[in-house]
C-alpha positions as CSV (number, residue, x, y, z in Angstrom):
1,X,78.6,-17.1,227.1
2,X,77.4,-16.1,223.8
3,X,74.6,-14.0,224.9
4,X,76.9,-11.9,227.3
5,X,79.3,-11.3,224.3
6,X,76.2,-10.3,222.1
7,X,75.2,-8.0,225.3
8,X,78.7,-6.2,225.3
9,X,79.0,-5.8,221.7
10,X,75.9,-3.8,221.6
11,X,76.5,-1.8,224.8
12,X,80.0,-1.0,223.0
13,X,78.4,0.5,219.9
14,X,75.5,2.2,221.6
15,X,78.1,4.2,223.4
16,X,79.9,5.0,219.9
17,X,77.0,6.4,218.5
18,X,76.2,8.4,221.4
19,X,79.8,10.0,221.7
20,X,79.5,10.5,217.7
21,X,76.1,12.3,218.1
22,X,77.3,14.8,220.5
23,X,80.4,15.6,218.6
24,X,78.5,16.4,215.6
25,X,76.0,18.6,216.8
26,X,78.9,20.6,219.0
27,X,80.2,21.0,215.7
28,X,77.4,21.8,213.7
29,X,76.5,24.4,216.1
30,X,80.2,26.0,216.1
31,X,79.9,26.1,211.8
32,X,76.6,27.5,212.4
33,X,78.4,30.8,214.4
34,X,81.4,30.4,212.3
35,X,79.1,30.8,209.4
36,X,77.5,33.5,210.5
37,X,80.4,35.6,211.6
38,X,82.1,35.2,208.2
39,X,78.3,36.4,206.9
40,X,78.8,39.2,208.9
41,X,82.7,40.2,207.6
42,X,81.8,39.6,204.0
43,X,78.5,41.6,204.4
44,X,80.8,44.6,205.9
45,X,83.2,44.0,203.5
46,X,81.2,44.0,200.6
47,X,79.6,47.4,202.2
48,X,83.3,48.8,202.3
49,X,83.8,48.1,198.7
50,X,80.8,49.6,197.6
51,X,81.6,52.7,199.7
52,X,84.8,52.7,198.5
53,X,83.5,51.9,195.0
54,X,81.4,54.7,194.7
55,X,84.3,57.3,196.0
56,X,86.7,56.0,193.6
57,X,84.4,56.7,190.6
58,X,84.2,59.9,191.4
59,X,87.8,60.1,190.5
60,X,88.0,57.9,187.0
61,X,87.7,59.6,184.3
62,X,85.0,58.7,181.3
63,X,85.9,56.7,178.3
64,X,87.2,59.2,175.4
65,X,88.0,62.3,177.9
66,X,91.4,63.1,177.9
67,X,92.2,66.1,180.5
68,X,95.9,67.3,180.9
69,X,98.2,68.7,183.7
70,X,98.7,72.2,183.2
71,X,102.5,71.3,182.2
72,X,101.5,68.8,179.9
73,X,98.6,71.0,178.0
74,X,101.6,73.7,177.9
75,X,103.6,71.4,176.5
76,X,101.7,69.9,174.0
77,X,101.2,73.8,172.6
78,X,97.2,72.6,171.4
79,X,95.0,75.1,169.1
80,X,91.7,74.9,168.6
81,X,89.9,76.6,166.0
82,X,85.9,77.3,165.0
83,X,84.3,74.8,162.4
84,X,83.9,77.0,159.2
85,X,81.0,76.1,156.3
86,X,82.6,76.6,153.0
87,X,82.0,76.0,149.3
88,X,84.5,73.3,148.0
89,X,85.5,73.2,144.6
90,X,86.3,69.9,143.1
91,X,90.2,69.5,143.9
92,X,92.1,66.3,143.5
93,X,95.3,66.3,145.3
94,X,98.1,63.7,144.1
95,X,101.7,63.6,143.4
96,X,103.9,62.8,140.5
97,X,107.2,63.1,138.8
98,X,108.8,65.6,136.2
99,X,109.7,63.9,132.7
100,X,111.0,65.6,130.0
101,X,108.8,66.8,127.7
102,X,109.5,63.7,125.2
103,X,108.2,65.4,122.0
104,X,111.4,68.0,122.3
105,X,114.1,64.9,123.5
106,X,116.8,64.0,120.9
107,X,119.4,61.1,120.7
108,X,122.2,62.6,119.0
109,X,124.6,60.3,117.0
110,X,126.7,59.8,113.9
111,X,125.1,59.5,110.9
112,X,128.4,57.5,109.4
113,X,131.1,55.6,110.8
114,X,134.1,57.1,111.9
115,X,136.5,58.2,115.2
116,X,135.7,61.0,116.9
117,X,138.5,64.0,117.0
118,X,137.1,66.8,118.9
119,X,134.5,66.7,121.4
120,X,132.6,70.6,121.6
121,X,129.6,69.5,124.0
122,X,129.9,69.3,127.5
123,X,127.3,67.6,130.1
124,X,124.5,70.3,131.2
125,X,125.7,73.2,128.0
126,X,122.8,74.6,126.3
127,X,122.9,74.7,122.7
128,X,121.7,75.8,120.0
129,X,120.0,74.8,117.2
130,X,122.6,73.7,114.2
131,X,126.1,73.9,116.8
132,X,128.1,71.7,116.3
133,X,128.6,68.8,119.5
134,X,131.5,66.6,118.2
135,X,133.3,65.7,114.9
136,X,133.8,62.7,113.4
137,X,136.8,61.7,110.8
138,X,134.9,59.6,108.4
139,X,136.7,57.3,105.4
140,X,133.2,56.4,104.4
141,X,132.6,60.2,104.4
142,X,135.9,61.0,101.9
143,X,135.0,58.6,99.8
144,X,131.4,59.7,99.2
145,X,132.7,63.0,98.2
146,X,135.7,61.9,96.2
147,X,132.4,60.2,94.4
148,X,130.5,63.3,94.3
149,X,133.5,65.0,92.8
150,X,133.8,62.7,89.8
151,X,130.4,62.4,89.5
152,X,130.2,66.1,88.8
153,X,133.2,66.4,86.6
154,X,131.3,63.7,84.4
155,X,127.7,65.0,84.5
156,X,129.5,68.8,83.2
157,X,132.0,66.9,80.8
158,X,128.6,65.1,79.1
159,X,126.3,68.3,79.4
160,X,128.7,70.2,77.5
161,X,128.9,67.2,74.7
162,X,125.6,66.8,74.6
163,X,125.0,70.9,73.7
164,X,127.8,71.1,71.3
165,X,126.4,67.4,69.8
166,X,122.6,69.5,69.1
167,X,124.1,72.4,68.0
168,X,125.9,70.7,65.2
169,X,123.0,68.2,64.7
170,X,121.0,71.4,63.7
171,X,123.8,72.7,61.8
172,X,123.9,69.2,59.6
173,X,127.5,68.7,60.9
174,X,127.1,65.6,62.2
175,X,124.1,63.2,62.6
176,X,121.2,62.9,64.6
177,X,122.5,59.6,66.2
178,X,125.2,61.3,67.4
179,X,123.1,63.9,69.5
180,X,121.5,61.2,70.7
181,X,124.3,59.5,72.4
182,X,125.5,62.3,74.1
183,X,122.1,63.4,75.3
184,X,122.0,59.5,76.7
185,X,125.2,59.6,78.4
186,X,124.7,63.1,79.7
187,X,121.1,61.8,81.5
188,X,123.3,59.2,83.0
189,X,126.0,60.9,84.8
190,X,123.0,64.0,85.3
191,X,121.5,60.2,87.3
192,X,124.8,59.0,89.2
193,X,125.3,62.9,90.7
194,X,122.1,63.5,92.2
195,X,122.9,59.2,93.7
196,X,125.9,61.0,95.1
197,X,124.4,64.0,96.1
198,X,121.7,62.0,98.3
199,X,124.5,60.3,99.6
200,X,125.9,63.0,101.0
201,X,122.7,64.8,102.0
202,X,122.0,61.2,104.2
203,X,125.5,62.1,105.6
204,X,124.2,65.3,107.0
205,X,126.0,67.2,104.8
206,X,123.8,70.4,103.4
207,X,124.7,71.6,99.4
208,X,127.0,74.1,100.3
209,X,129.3,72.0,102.1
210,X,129.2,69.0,99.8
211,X,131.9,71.0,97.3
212,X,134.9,71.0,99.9
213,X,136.9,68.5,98.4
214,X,139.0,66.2,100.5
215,X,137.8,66.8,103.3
216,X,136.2,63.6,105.7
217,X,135.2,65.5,108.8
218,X,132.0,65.0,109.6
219,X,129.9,67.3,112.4
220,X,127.8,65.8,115.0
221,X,124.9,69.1,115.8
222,X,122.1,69.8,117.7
223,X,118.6,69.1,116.1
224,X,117.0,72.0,118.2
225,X,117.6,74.2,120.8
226,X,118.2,72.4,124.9
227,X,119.9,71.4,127.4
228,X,122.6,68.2,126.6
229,X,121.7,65.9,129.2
230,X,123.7,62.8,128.5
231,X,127.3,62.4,126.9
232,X,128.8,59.6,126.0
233,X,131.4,60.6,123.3
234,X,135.0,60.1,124.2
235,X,137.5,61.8,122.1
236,X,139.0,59.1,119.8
237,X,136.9,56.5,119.7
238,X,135.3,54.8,116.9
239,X,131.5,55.1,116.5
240,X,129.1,53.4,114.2
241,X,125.4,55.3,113.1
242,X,123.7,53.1,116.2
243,X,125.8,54.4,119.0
244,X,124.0,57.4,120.8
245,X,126.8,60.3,121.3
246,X,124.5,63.1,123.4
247,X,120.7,63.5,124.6
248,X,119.5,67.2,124.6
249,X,116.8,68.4,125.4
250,X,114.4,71.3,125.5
251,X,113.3,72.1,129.1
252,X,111.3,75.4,128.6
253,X,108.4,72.8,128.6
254,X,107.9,69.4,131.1
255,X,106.0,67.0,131.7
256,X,104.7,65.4,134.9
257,X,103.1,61.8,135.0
258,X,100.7,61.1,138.0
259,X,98.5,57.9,138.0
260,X,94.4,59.2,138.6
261,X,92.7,56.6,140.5
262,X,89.6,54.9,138.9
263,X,87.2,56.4,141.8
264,X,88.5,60.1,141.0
265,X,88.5,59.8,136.9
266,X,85.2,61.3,136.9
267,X,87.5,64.5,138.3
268,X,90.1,64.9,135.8
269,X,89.6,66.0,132.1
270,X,92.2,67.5,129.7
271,X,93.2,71.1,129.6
272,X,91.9,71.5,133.4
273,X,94.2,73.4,135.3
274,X,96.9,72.4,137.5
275,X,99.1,73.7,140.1
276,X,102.8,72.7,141.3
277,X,105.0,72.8,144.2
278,X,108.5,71.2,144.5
279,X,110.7,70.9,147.8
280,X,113.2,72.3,146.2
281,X,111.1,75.7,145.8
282,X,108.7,75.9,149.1
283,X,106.0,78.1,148.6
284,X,106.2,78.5,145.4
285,X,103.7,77.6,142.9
286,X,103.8,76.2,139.3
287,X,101.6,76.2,136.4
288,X,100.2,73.4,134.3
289,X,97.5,71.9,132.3
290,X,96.4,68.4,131.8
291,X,97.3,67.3,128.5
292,X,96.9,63.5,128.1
293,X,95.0,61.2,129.8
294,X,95.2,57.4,128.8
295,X,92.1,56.1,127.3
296,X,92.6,52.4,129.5
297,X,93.1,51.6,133.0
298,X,95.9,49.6,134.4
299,X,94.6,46.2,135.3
300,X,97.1,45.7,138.5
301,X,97.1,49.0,139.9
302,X,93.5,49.7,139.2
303,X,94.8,53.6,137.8
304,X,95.0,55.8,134.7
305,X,98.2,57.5,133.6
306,X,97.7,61.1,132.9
307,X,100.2,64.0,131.8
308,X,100.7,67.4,132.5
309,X,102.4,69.8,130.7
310,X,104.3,72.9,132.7
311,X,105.9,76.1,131.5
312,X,109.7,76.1,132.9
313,X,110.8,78.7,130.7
314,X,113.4,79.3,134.1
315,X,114.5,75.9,134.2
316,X,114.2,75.5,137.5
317,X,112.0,72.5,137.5
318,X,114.6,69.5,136.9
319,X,113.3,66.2,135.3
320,X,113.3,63.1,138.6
321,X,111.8,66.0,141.2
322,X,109.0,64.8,143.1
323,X,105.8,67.2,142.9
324,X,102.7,67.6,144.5
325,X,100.0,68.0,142.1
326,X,96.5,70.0,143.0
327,X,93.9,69.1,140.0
328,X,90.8,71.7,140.0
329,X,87.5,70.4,138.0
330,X,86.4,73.0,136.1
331,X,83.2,70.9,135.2
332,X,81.9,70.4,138.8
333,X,80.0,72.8,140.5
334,X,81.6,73.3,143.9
335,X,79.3,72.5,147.3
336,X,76.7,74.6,148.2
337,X,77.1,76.9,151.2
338,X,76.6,75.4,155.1
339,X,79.3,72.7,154.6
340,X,80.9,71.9,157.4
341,X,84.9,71.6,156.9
342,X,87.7,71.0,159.2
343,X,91.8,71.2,158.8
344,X,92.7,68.1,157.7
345,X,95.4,68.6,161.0
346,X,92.1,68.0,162.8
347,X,91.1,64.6,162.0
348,X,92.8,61.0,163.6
349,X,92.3,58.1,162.2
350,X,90.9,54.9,164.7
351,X,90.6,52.1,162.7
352,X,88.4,52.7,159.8
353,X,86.7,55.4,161.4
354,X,87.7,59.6,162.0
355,X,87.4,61.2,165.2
356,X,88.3,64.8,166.2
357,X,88.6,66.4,169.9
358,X,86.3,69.5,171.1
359,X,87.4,71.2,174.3
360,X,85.0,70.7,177.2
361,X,86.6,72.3,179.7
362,X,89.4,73.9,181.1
363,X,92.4,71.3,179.8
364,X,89.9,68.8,178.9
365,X,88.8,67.7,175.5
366,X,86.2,64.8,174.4
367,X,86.8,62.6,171.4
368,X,83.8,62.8,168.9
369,X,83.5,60.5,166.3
370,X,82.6,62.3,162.4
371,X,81.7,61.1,159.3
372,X,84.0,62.6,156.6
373,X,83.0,63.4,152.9
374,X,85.0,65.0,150.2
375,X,88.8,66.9,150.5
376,X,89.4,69.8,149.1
377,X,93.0,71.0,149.3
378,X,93.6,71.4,153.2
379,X,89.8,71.0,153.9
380,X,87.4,68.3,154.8
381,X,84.1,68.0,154.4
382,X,82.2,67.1,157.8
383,X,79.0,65.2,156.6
384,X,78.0,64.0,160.5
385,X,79.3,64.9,164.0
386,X,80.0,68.4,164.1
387,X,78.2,71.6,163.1
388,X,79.5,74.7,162.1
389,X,80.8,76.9,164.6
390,X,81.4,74.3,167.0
391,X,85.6,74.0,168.2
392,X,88.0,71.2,167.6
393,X,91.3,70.7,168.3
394,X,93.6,71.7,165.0
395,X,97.0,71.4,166.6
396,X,98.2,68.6,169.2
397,X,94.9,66.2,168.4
398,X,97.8,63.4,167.6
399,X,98.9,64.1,171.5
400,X,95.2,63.6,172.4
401,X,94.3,60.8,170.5
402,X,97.5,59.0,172.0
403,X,96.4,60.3,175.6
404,X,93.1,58.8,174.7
405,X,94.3,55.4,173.5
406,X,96.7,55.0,176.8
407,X,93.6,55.5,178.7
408,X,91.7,52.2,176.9
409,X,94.8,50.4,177.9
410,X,94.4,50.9,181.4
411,X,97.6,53.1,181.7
412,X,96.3,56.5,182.7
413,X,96.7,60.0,181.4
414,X,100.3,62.3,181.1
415,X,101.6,64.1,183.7
């Protein structure tokens, strides 16, 4: 019994094995043409993307290249112009501010205390020198003169004693002593006048005017010739020697503060010349000379304050304006000749590099990278990456280089 179950048992898994072997090798031989079928479609496949590969580069375009429509290169309204050598001089452009010139600004006040009755001055008036701005009625000021007034009545009262005293001293009328005396008390009162006088003088009151008795008006006048800037008197109020009444100033000369950077001292010296412009006068030029240049440099902004002092004999140029300022450096010997210099309209900034566009072709135009050297006014020297002669792109190279940068990003050129 045993041996028959033993006999079965091995008939049943010889047969297994057998039906397993025959499946596997229908299916290997099935993967096998599977396998090379799908060969077969990858190998066309990958020939169709290579064909197709190769036609589509014909169509992209190269890195840098920027070619427009004829609508868009109309509207973009490009220029080009020729790459020019030139001699630069040393110019240092920088802007600034106009000041008053601080050597003719005055803070007019009282020189006494008192209220103020009349008010003459009015903001923006030009005055003159000596004209009276506002007048003060001054108790401090009657009393100094009612002093002055009996100071003088007692230095003449004394002077005469002391000359009739000497003249009859000399006659033996009366005694030496006695000339004495009166000469004393006449140096006395000769001592508490002039006090008085000075007094007065501190007041701002000149000689002639310190005999008008009873009066304690006081004027408030212009030191110089200008412009009042600032008023701050009010008719009847009471002011003290430390309250500023009006600020004039002379504006046939100004100033104009610019900070020189510490690279670009070497470029600025005083009494080099300077030119001007304002917005509020386009196209116009004004004239100017360095006059002060600080002898440290500030620590923060790593910059030296300098000054310049412009003729405004017109007036026109108004203390606060904004100013563009164009040094020129006598002392440096511009660039020889067979520089190349560009527009600075041509040149776009790409991180910390400069690139500029030449045409190549009809609507088409390559970025080229340059190496840029020194600027003179609205020029810049070219030290590598273009040669004179050559074209580049002075209008519209903003356009381009925006064109150019869509391109890197994948998202094609303008229509």
């Amino acid at each position: 019994m045993n041996r028959v179950v033993r006999y079965l048992s091995m008939m049943f898994a010889l047969t297994c094995l057998c039906l397993t072997f025959g499946v596997s090798c229908s299916r290997s031989t099935g993967v096998g043409n599977e396998g090379k079928g799908e060969e077969h479609a990858e190998g066309e496949g990958e020939a169709a993307h290579d064909e197709h590969g190769e036609e589509g580069g014909e169509e992209k375009h190269e890195e840098g290249v920027v070619e427009l429509t004829p609508e868009a290169h109309a509207r973009a309204g490009i220029e080009t112009a020729a790459v020019e050598a030139q001699a630069l001089g040393a110019v240092l452009d920088t802007t600034g501010q106009v000041g008053f010139n601080e050597d003719r600004l005055a803070h007019v006040g009282p020189r006494i205390s008192g209220r103020i009755t009349a008010v003459s001055a009015t903001l923006g008036q030009r005055v003159k020198r000596g004209e009276t701005l506002a007048v003060l009625d001054s108790t401090e000021l009657g009393q100094a003169k009612a002093a002055y007034q009996q100071a003088l009545a007692r230095e003449t009262l004394t002077r005469e004693t002391y000359e009739r005293e000497r003249r009859l001293a000399a006659e033996k009328i009366s005694s030496e002593q006695e000339a004495l005396t009166a000469r004393a008390a006449h140096l006395e009162a000769a001592a508490e006048l002039r006090r008085a006088e000075e007094t007065l003088r501190l007041m701002g009151l000149a000689a002639s005017q310190m005999g008008q008795a009873g009066s304690s008006l006081s004027p408030v006048t212009s030191p110089f010739a200008g412009t009042v800037v600032e008023k701050e008197a009010d008719l009847g109020e009471m002011v003290s020697p430390e309250r500023n009444l009006f600020t004039v100033a002379d504006l046939s000369r100004v100033w104009i503060w610019i900070d020189v950077f510490e690279k670009d001292l070497r470029r600025v010296h005083p009494d080099d010349d300077v030119s001007v412009e304002v917005d509020a006068y386009p196209g116009e030029t004004f004239e100017g000379k360095v006059s002060f240049l600080a002898g440290s440099v500030d620590t923060t902004t790593r910059t030296v304050r300098a000054r310049i002092d412009v003729n405004n004999a017109d007036g026109r140029l108004r203390p606060g304006m904004f100013a563009r300022i164009r040094l020129t450096d006598p002392h440096i010997a511009p660039a020889g000749p067979g520089v190349p210099v560009v527009p600075e309209s041509a040149l776009q900034r790409r991180g910390e590099e400069f690139d500029v566009f030449v045409p190549d072709g009809e609507r088409r135009y390559r970025r080229r990278e340059v190496r840029t050297g020194r600027k003179a006014g609205d020029f810049v020297e070219i030290l590598e990456g273009l040669k004179p002669g050559e074209r580049v792109v002075v209008k519209g190279a903003f356009l381009l280089a925006s064109e150019a940068a869509k391109e890197t990003m994948g998202e094609g050129h303008s229509d």
